[in-house]
N, C-alpha and C positions, 0 to 999 in steps of 0.2 A: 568343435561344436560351438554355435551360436550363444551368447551368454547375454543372457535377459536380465533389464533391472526395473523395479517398477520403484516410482518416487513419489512418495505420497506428502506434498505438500501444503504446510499450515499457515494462515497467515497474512501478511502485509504483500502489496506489489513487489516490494523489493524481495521477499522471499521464491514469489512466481521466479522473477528473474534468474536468481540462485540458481531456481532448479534447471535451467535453460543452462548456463555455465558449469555445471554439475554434469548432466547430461554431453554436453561436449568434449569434457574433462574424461568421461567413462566409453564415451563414443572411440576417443584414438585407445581405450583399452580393448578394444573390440565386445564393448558391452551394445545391445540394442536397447532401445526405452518398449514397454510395454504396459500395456492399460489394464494387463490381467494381474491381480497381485499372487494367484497363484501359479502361476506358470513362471514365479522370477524367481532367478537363482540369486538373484539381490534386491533385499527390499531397505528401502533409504526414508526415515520419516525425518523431511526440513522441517524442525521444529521454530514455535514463535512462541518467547516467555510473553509476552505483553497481559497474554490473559490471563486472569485467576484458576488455580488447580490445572497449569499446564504439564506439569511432571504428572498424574494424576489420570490424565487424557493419553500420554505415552503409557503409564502401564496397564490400562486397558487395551490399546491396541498389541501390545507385547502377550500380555495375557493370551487376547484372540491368534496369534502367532503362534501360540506353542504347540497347536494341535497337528501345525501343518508342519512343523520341525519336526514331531514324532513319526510323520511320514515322510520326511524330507532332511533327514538332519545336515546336510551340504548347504541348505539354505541359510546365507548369511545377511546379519540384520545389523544395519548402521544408523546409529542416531543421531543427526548431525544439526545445525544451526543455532540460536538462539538459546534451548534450553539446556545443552549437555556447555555452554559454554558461561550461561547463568547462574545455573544450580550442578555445579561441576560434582562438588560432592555427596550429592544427592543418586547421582547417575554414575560416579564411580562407584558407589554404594548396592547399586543395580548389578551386579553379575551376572544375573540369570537371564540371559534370552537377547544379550547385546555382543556384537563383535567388534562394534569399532565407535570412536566418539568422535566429532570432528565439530571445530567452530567457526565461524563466517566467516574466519581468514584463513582457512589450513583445507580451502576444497583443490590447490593443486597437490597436496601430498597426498588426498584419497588413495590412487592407485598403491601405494606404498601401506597403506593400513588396512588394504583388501588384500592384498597380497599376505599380509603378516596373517592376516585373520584367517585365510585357507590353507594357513600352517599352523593355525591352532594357538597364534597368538595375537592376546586382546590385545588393541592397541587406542591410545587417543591423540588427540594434538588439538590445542587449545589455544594455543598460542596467539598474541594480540601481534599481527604485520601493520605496522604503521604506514608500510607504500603501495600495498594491495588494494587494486580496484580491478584487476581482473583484465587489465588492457592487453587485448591482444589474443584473448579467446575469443572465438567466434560462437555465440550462443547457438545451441540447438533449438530453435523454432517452435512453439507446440500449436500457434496459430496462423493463422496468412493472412487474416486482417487488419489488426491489432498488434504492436508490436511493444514490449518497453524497451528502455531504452538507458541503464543507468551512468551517472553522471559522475554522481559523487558517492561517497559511503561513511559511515560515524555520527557522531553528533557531538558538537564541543558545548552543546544548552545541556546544563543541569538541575534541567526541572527536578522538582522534589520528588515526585511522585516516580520519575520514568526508569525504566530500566536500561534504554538501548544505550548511555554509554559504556556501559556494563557488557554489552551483547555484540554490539559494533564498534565499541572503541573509537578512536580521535577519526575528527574531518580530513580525509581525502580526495582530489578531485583526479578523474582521469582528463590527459593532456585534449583541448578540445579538439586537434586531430584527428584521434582516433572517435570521437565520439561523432565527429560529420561524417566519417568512413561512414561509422553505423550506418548512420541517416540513411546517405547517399546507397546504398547496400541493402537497406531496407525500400528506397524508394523504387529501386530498378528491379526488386523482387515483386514491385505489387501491391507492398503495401498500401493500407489506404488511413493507418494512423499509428502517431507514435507516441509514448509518453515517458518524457524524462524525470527518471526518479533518481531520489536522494532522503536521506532523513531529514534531509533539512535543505533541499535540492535551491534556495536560491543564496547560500552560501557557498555555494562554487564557486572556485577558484583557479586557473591555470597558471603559475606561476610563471613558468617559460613562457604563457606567451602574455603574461599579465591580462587575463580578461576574465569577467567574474561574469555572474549568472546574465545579466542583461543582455552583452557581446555575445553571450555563446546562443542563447534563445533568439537573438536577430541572427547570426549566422545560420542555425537550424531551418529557420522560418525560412531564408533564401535558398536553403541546398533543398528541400521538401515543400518544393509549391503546390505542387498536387496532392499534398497530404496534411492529415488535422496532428495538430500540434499537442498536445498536452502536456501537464509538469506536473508533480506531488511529491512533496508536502512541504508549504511555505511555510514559515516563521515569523509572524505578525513584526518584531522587531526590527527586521530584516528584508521585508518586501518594501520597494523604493518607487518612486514614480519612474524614475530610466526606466525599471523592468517594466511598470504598467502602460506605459509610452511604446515600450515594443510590440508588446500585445496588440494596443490600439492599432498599431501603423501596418501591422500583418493580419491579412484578412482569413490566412489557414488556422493561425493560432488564435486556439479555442476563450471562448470569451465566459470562462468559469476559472474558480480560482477557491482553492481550498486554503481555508486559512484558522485554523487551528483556534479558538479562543480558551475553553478549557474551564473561564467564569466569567459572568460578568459584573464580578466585586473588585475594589483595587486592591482591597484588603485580603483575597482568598491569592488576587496574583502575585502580590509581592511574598505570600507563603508559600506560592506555589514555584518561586522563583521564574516567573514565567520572563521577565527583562521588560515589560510593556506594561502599562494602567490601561483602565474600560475607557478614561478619556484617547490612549492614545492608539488603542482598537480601531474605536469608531471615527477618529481621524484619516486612519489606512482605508479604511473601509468608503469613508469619504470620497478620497484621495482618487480610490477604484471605479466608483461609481460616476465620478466628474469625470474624468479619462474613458472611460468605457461604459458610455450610455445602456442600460440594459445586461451588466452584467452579471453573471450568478456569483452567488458568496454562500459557499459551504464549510460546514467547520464541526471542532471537537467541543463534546461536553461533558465534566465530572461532576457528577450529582454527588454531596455530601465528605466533601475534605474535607479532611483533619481544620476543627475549627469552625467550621463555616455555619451562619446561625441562620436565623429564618431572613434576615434582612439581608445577608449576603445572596441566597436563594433567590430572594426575591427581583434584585439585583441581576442574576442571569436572566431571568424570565423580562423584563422590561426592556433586557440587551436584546433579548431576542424580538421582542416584538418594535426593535427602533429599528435592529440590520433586516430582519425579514429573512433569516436564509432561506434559501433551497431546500438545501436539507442538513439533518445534522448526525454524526457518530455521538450517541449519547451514554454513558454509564456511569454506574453507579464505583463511589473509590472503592478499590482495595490493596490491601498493603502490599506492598513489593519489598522483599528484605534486598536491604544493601542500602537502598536510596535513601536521599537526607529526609525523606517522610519518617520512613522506618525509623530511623536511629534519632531524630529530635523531635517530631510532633507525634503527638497523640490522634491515634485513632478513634475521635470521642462523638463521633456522630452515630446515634445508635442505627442499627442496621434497618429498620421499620423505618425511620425519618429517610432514610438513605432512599427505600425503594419508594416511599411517598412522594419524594420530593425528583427521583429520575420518572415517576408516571406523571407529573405535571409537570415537566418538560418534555417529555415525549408527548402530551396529550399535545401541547403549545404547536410544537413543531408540527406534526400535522395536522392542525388548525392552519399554520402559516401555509405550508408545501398546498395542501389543497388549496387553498386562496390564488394564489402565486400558480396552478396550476390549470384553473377555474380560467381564471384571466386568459388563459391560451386558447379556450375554445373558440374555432371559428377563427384562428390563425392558421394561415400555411407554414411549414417550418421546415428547415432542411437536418434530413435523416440518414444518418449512416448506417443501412442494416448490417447486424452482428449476426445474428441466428434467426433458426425458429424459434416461433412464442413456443414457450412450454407448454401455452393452455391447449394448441392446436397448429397441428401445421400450414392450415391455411392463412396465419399471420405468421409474422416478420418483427424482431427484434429488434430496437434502434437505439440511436440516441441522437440529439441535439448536439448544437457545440457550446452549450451551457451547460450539458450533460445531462437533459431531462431524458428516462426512457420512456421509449415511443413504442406504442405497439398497433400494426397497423395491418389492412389488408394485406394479403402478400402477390394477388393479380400474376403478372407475369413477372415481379421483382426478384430478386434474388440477395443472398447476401453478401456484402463488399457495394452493394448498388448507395448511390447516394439519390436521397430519393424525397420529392416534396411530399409531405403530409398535410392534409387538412385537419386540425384535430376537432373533435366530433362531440370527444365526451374527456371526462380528466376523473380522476381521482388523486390522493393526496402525494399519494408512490407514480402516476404513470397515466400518460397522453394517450390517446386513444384515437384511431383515426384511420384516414383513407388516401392513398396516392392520390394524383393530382397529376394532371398534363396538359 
């Protein structure tokens, strides 16, 4: 009989990804993927510690599981990613309603711990693989437009705050060989966009064939002409002019660029070990803007770390309103045990100044986004449609290759169509508009 697994995944791109190598992983087990979580005889939650009460969020979904084991008890339930490899003993602690644990390095031993688990034995593997990146599975597909595409995997930055070297452990890059296969693989499938990801994707590196993130994003750009390029997630210390020179000189690869700020005090960044100052932010940021007339700059933000007073606050809020993002991932700290936050700075921003001070950066940013979006009206723009609008099937889905979403008549378009927009009307989130011919 056919054996169903449904994957219910949390999180970051690089988690989507996961679950595409997961799925391929369970595919040569003669597993099928399905979208119904009741009809699986394995259900897989890819878990993401990054947010607050993530252990918290899995045993509510375990909870709601039990009902369907009392009528299914063959149904086996695996925990696997970022949180059982976080908070390991937290989730060994969990006995009830789990069969197997597995971490972002140990998804080719799955079969081996499904197997144990339909003989009635828990099993986990946690293990941190220092040469794992997965080369050489062919990912299972969940889209045909849209494709990722990962690069690298770890992160050797020890921000204060973060958890993922904890979760992904040290920088590895896959040989750039196999990551042009992708490409080239992805191109001759149809794709119409790719996006290479890493924790810290322009610290790639390929030793054998010595070429680091620049080299391999120009090689990309020449094997995928016919298709949009994208990367995530830069590291402001680490993003160079080479790379922002390739960008310029390829007219696929997308002219947005996520780049991470987090504060814009020097004083919050050197606590926050971020490796850069707000002077040398808004230098890169320069840097980008002179090289690539027009291009978007999007980025992270942590309203109230350990320390940070009204003038430091204030301080982000002027950063933003000199770079002008697009848009920004905004929130409020909170503690993540392990990390150098945890164990030497106080958490002493009280929780009301916390959410005070993330609504007047959130109010800022869409103040900027609409402005910056306002300006678009009455520009034609070229749109990649993704889907139908939610609101209605008679619009269309998009985006820009600054990454604005578009949403536009849908006429006789379809999606995967690359398609001129007039935009009509804006608001602070999304373009609004009409084809064009």
């Amino acid at each position: 009989m056919t054996k169903k697994v449904f994957i219910r995944t949390f999180g970051c791109q690089m988690n989507q990804a996961d679950t595409e190598i997961i799925a391929s992983v369970l595919q040569d087990e003669g597993y099928v993927m399905t979208d119904s979580e009741d009809s699986a005889d394995l259900v897989i939650l890819n878990t993401c510690a990054v947010r607050e009460n993530a252990v918290e969020k899995i045993m509510n979904i375990l909870n709601n599981l039990k009902g369907r084991r009392r009528v299914r008890p063959d149904v086996l339930v695996g925990i696997i990613g970022c949180v059982p490899q976080y908070y390991r003993e937290k989730m060994f602690g969990m006995s009830d309603g789990i069969d197997f644990l597995a971490g972002p390095d140990t998804y080719r031993q799955l079969p081996v711990l499904i197997e144990n688990a339909e003989q009635g034995i828990r099993g986990a593997n946690l293990a941190f693989t220092p040469e794992e990146t997965y080369n050489g599975i062919e990912p299972v597909r969940t889209g045909t437009i849209g494709a990722f595409v990962p690069v690298m995997r770890g992160c050797n930055n020890r921000c204060a705050f973060c958890v993922v070297p904890f979760t992904r452990g040290k920088e590895r890059s896959r040989p750039m060989k196999s990551v042009l296969d992708d490409v080239r693989r992805l191109a001759a499938s149809g794709y119409k966009e790719i996006t290479l990801l890493g924790q810290n994707v322009n610290s790639y590196f390929d030793d054998e064939a010595g070429c680091g993130f620049p080299e391999l994003l120009d090689r990309v750009g020449l094997a995928a002409e016919g298709m949009r390029i994208r990367f995530t997630t830069s590291h402001p210390k680490d993003i160079s002019e080479p790379l922002v020179h390739v960008i310029a000189e390829h007219e696929n690869i997308c002219n947005s660029i996520h780049l991470p700020a987090q504060s814009g005090s020097t004083k919050m960044l050197k606590l926050m070990n971020r490796g850069h100052s707000r002077e040398g932010y808004l230098e890169k940021v320069a840097m980008i803007r002179r090289c690539i007339p027009g291009a978007a700059v999007s980025t992270d933000l942590i309203a109230g770390f350990c320390g940070e007073t009204e003038e430091d606050h204030l301080a982000t809020l002027s950063m933003m309103e000199e770079v002008r993002f697009d848009y920004a991932y905004m929130f409020c700290y909170s503690v993540r045990p392990g990390t150098y936050a945890a164990q030497h700075l106080p958490d002493d921003v009280p929780e009301e100044v916390k959410k005070r001070r993330l609504d007047e950066i959130i109010t800022l940013q869409n103040r900027i986004s609409g402005e910056l979006h306002a300006a678009e009206v009455g520009n034609v723009v070229a749109v990649l449609a993704e889907s139908e609008s939610k609101r209605s099937n008679d619009m269309l889905m998009g985006r820009t290759d600054t990454n604005r979403v578009v949403v536009f008549d849908r006429n006789d378009c379809k999606p995967g169509d690359m398609v001129k927009v007039c935009v009509g009307a804006a608001t602070s989130a999304t373009l609004i508009g009409s084809p064009v011919y």
